[in-house]
C-alpha positions as CSV (number, residue, x, y, z in Angstrom):
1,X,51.0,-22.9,-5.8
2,X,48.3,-20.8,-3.8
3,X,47.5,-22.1,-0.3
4,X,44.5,-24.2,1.3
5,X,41.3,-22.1,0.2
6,X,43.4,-20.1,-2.5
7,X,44.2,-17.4,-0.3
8,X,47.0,-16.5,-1.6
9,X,49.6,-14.8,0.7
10,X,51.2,-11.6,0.0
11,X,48.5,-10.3,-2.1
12,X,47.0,-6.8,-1.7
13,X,43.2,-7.9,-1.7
14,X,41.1,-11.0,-0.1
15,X,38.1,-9.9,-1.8
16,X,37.1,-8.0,-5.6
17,X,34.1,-7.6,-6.5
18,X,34.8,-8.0,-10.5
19,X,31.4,-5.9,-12.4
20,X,31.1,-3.5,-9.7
21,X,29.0,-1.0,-11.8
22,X,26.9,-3.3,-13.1
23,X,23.1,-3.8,-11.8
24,X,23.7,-6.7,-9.8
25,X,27.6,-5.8,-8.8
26,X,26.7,-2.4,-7.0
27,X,24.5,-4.7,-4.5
28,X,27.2,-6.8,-3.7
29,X,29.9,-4.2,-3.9
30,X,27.8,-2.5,-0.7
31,X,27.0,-5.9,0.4
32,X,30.8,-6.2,1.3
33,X,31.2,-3.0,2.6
34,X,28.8,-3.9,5.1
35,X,30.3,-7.1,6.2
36,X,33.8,-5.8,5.7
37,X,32.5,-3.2,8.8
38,X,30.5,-6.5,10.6
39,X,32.0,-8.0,14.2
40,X,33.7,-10.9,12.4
41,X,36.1,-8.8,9.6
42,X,35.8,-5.4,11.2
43,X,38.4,-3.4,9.7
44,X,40.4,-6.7,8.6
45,X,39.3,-7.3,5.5
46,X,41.3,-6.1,2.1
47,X,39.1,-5.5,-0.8
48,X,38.4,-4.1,-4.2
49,X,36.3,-3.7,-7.1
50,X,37.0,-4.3,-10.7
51,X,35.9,-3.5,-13.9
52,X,36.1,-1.2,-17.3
53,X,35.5,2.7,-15.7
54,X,37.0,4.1,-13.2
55,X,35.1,6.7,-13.0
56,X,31.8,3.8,-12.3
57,X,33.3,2.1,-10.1
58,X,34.3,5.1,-8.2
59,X,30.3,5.8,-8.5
60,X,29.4,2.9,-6.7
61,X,32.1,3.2,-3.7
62,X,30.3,6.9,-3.4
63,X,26.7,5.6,-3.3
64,X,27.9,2.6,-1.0
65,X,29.5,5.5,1.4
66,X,26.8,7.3,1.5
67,X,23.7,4.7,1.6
68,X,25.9,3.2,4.4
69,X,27.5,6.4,6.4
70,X,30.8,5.4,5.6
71,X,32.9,8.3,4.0
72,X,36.2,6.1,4.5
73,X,34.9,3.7,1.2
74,X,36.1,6.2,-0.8
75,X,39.6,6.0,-0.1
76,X,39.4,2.8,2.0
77,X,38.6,0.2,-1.4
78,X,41.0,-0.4,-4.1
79,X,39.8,0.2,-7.6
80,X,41.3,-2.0,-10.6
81,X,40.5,-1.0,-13.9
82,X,39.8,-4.5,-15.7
83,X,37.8,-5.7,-19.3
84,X,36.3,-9.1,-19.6
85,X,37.5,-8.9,-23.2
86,X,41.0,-8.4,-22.1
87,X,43.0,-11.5,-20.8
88,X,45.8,-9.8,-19.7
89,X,43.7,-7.5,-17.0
90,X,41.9,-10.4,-16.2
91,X,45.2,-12.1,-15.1
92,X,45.9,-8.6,-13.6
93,X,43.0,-8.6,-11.1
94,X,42.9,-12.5,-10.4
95,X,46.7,-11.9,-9.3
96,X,45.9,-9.1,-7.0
97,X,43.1,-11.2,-5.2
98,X,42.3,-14.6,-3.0
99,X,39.0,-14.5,-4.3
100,X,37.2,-12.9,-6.7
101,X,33.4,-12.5,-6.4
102,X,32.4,-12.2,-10.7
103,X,29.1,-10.3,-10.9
104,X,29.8,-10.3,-15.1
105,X,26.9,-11.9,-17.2
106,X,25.6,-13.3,-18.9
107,X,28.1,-16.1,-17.7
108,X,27.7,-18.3,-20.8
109,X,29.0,-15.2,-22.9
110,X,31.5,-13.2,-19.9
111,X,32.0,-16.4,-17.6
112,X,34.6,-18.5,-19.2
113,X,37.5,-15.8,-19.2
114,X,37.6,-14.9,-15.5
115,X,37.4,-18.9,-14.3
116,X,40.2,-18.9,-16.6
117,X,42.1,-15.9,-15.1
118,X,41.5,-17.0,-11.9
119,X,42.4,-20.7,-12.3
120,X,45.7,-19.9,-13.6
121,X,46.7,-17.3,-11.3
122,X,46.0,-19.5,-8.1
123,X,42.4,-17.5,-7.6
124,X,39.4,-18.5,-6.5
125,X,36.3,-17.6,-7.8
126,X,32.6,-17.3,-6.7
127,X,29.8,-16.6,-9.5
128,X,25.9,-16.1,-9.2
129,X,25.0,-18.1,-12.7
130,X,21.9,-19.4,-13.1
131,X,22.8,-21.6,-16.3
132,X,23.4,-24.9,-16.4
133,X,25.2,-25.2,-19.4
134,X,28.1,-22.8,-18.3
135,X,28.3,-24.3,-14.6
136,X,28.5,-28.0,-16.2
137,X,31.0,-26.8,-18.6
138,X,33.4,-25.2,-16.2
139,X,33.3,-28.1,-14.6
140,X,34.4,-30.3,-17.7
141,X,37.4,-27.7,-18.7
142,X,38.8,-26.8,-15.4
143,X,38.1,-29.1,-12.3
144,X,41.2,-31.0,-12.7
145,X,43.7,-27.8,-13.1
146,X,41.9,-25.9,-10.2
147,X,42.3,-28.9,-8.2
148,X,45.7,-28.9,-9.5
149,X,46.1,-25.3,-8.2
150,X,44.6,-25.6,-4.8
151,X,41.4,-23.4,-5.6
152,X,38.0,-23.7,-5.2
153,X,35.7,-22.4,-8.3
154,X,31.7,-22.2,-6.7
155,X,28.8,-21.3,-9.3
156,X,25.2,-20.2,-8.4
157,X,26.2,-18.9,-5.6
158,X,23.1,-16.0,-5.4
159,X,19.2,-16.6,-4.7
160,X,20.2,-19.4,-7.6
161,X,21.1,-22.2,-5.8
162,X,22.1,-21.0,-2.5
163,X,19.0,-21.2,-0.5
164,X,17.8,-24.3,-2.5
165,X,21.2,-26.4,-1.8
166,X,22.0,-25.5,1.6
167,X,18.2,-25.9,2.2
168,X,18.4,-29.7,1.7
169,X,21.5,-29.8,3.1
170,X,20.1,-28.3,6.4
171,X,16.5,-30.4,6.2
172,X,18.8,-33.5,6.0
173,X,21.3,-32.5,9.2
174,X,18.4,-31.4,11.2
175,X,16.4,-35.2,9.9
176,X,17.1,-37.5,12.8
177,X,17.4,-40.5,10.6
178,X,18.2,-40.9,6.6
179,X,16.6,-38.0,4.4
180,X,15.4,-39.3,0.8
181,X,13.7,-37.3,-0.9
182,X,12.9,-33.2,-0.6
183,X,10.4,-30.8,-2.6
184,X,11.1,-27.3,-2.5
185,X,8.3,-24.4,-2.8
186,X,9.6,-20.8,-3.6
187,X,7.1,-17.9,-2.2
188,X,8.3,-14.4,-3.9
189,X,6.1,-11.6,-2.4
190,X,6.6,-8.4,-3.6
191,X,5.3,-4.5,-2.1
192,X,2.4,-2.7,-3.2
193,X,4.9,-1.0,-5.5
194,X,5.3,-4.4,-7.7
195,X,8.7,-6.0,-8.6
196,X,10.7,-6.3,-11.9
197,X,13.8,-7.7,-12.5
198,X,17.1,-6.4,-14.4
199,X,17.3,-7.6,-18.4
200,X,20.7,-9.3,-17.5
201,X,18.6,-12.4,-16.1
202,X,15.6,-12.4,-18.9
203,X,18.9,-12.7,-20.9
204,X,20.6,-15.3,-19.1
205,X,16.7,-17.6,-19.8
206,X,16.5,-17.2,-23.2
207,X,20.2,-19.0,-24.5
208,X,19.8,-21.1,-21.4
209,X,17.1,-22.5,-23.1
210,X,17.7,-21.8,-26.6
211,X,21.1,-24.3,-26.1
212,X,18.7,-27.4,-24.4
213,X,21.0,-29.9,-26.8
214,X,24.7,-28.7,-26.3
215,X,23.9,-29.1,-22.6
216,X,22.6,-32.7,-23.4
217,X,26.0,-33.3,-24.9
218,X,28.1,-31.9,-22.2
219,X,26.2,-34.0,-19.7
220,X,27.3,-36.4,-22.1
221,X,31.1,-36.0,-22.3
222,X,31.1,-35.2,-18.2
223,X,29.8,-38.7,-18.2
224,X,28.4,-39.2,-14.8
225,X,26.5,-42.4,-14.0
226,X,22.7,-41.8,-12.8
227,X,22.8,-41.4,-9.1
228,X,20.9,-44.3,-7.0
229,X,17.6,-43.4,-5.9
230,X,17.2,-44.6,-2.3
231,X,14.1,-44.7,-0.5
232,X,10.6,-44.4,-2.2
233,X,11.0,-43.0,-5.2
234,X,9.9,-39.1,-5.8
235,X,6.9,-38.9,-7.3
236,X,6.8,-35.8,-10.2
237,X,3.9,-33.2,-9.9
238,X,2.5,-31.9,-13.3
239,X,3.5,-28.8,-14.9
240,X,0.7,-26.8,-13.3
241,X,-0.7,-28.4,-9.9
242,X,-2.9,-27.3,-7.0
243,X,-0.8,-27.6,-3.9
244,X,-2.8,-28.5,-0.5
245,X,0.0,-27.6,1.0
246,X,-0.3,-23.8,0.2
247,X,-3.8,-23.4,-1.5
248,X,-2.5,-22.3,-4.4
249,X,-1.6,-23.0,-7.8
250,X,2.3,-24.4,-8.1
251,X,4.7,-25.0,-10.9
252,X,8.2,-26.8,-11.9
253,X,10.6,-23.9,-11.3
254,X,12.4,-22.9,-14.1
255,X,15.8,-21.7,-12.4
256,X,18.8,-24.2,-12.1
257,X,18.1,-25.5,-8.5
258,X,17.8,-29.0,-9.1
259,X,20.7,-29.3,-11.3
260,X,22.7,-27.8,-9.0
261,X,20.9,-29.6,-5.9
262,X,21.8,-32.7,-7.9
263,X,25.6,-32.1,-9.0
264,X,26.2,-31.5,-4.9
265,X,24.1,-35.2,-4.3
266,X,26.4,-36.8,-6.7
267,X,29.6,-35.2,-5.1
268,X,28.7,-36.0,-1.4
269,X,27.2,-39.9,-2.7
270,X,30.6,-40.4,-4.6
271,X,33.2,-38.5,-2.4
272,X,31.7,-38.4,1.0
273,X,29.9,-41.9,0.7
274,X,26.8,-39.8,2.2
275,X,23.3,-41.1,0.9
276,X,21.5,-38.9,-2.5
277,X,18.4,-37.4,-1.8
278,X,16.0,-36.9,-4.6
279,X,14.9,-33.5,-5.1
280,X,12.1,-31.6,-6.9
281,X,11.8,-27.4,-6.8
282,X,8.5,-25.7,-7.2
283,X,7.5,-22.2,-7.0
284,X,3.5,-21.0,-6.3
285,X,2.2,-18.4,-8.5
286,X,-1.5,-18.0,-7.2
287,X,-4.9,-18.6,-8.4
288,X,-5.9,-19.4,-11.6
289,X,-5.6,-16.0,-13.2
290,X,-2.2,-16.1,-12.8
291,X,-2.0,-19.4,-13.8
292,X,-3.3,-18.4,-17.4
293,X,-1.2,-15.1,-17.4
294,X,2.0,-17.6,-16.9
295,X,0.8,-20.1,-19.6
296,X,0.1,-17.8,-22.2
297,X,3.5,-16.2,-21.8
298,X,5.4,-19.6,-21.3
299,X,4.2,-20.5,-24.9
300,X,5.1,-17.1,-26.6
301,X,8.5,-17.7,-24.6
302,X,9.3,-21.4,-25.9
303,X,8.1,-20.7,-29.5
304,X,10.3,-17.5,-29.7
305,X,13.3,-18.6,-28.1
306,X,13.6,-21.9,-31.1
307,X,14.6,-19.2,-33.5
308,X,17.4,-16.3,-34.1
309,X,14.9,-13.4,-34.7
310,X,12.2,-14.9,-32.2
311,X,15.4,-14.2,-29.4
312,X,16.2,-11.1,-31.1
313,X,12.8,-9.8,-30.4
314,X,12.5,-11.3,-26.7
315,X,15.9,-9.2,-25.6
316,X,14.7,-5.9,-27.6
317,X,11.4,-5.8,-25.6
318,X,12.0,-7.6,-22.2
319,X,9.1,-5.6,-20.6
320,X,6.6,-6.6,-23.4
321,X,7.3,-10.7,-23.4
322,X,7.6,-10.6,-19.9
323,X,4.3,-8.9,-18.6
324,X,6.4,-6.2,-17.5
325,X,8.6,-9.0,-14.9
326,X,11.7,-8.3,-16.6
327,X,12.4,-4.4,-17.9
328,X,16.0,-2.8,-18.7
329,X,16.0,-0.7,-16.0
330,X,15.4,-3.3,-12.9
331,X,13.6,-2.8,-10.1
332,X,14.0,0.7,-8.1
333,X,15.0,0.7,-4.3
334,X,11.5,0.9,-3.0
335,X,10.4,-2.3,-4.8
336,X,13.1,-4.5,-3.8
337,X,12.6,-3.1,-0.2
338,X,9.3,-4.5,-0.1
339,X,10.3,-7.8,-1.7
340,X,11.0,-11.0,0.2
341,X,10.7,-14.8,-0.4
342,X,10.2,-18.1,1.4
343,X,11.4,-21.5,0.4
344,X,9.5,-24.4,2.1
345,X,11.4,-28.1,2.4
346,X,9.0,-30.8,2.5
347,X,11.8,-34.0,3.6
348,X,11.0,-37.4,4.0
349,X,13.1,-40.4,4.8
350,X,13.8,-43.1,7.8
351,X,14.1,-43.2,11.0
352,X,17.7,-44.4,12.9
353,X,18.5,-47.6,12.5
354,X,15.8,-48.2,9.5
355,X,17.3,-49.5,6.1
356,X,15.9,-47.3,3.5
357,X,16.2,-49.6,0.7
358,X,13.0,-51.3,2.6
359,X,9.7,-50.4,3.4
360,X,8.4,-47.1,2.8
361,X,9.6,-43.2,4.2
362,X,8.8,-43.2,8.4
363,X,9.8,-39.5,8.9
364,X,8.9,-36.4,8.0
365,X,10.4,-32.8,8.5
366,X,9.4,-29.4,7.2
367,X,12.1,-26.3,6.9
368,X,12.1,-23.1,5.7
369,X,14.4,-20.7,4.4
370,X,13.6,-17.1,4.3
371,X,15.1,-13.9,3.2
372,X,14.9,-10.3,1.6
373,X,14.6,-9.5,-2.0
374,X,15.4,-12.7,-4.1
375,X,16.9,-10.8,-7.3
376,X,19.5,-8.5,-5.3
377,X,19.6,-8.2,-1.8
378,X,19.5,-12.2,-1.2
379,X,21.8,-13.0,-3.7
380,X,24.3,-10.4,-2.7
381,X,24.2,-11.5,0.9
382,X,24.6,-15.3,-0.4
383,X,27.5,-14.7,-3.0
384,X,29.5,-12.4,-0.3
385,X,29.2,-14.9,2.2
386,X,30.2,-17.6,0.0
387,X,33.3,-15.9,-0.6
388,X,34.1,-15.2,3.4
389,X,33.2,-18.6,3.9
390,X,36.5,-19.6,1.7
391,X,38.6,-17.2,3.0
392,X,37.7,-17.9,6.8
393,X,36.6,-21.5,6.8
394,X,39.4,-23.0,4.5
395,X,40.0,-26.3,6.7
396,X,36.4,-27.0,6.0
397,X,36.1,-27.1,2.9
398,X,37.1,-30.0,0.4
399,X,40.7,-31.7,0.6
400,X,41.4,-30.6,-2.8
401,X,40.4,-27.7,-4.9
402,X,38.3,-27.7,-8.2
403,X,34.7,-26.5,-9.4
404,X,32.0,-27.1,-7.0
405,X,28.4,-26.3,-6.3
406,X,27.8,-24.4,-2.7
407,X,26.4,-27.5,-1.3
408,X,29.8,-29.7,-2.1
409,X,32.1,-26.7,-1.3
410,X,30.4,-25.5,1.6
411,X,28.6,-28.5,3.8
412,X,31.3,-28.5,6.4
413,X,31.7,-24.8,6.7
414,X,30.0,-22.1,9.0
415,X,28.1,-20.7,5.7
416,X,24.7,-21.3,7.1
417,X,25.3,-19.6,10.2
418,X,26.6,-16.7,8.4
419,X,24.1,-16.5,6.4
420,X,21.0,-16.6,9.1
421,X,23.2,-13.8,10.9
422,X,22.4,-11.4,7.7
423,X,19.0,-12.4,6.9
424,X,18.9,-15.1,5.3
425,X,16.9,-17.4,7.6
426,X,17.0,-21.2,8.4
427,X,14.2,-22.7,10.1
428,X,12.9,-26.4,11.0
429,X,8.7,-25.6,11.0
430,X,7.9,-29.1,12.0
431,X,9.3,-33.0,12.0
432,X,7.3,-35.9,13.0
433,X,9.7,-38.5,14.7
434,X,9.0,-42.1,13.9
């Protein structure tokens, strides 16, 4: 049985970064070092990365030592050679660790085995998926036995849904009153130099939305009832809008915010007995140019992705249905140095002592949420944070282990102050008391 928070005693690592050499995985493999060297773990914590070459992995400690000053990585990190295809050095790694950060997509291919590993071996897990399907689905196959084991298995935990989940989380603590409903706008501004982003994600997109039905039927078999909608209902925006709020153009965004935002709603309305708040995510993308640019591709995108050959072609040339977003290479260092985003809450709700089943909102409140590059440098400060925030903040987090979003997992905890210590910023703009 592995104790509160799954950190397991007597084993040799707190943290492994599992995919180490892979795009995303040598971010958050230096992303660790870093921390690992911070005021709160200096020198304390135990950690390792995982994955199929040695001689990779030993790669990235080199890079990491020498982008960071720090000679000692070499020696200092534990290297365990481990295959996604193989279940036995899966089981391998998940016994050597408390938690294991799995940088290994696409999840709805790679994720199942190492939530597997990891349940069984008294592990827990922190992943940066993006998909829906696969979140929803570990939920359905393992809640009840990670419960059962005492460890806590937390999706999305990168630029996908971080930022968005804790972001309504903070808009609703820092609401004097009951928040109802939130929209979220996403900002990405990239350097003169331009941004692209790795394949691994344009991958991730297209079976996210090539299997649009099997997640209708897990949602099905999970079997949740609709979550009450208190307070004025949210009002939908159209699928391209002008926002006053921002003079530009907006859209729905794509990502998995809101069903993510949602799952944690439903946890703290049915566990905690706290009240939903409705949520919708947008993202700006500029004048009407770009507006165009984005529809025409959208279309290619949604008629291509229906059939086998259409998603054949998509993942051969990334670059070419993408308008060059999405490329196999990723973005270099100079881009996603110049790369940052802001997320904008826009809360409403009512004020103390107001019943929000009558009358309409009395309050609003406006909060940001800013940080670095979205695609790397975000979401590896977000997933290694996540994963300090289990091993250092265990009596905060749920009673009982199982598969949670960050929001469920992580409301009680110290995450968001971690986080706005390493750049990833919380902020209330403005709130109108009633």
């Amino acid at each position: 049985m592995a104790t509160r928070g799954g950190a397991a005693a007597g084993r040799p690592y707190e943290l492994v970064v599992f995919g180490a050499s892979g795009f995303t995985g040598h971010f958050v493999a230096e992303e660790v070092a870093r921390v690992a060297a911070g005021a709160e773990l200096r020198g304390s914590l135990r950690w390792a990365v995982a994955g199929r070459s040695r001689d990779k992995l030993q790669g990235v400690l080199d890079r990491a030592a020498e982008r960071l000053g720090k000679p000692e990585l070499k020696s200092e990190v534990g290297i365990i050679p481990c295959d996604v295809s193989d279940p036995s050095s899966l089981a391998d790694m998940a016994k050597q660790a408390a938690v294991v950060l799995n940088c290994v997509g696409p999840y709805s291919f790679f994720g199942e085995p190492v939530v597997k590993a990891c349940v069984e071996n008294g592990t827990s897990c922190v992943d940066i998926s993006g998909e829906p399907q696969f979140l929803e689905g570990m939920y359905l196959k393992y809640n009840d036995k990670a419960a059962e084991k005492g460890v806590y298995v937390v999706g999305s935990s990168g630029f996908d849904s971080i930022p968005a989940d804790m972001g309504v989380l903070y808009t609703r603590d820092n609401l004097k009153g009951t928040l109802t409903a939130v929209e979220s706008f996403l900002t990405v501004k990239s350097g003169p130099e331009g941004y692209s982003i790795h394949d691994g994600t344009w991958k991730s997109a297209i079976h996210g939305l090539a299997d649009q039905d099997n997640l209708r039927k897990l949602r099905k078999q999970i079997g949740h009832k609709p979550l009450p909608i208190i307070g004025a209902k949210l009002k939908r925006r159209g699928l391209v809008f002008y926002s006053q709020e921002f003079k530009e153009y907006s859209i729905p965004f794509m990502g998995s915010d809101v069903s993510v935002v949602k799952r944690t709603q439903r946890y703290l309305h049915t566990d905690l007995k706290e009240t939903p708040v409705q949520y919708a995510a947008y993202a700006t993308v500029g004048g009407i140019a770009s507006v165009i640019k984005l529809m025409f591709a959208g279309l290619l995108f949604f008629l291509l992705v229906k059939f086998s050959f259409g998603r054949n072609l998509l993942t051969k040339y990334p670059e070419l249905f993408s308008g060059g977003h999405f490329t196999k290479k990723g973005p270099t260092q100079k881009q996603i140095d110049g790369s940052s985003f802001t997320m904008t809450f826009f809360g409403e709700g009512y004020c103390e002592g107001q019943d929000p089943q009558q009358g309409k909102p009395n309050v609003k409140i406006c909060t940001q949420v800013k940080g670095p590059d979205v695609g790397y440098v975000a979401t590896a400060v977000a997933m290694v944070q996540a994963g300090v925030a289990l091993l250092k903040d265990a009596s905060s987090l749920p009673k009982q282990g199982g598969v949670y979003t960050p929001g469920a997992a992580f409301s009680k905890t110290k995450l968001i102050d971690r986080l706005n210590k390493h750049g990833i910023e919380f902020s209330v703009i403005s709130k109108s008391e009633a």
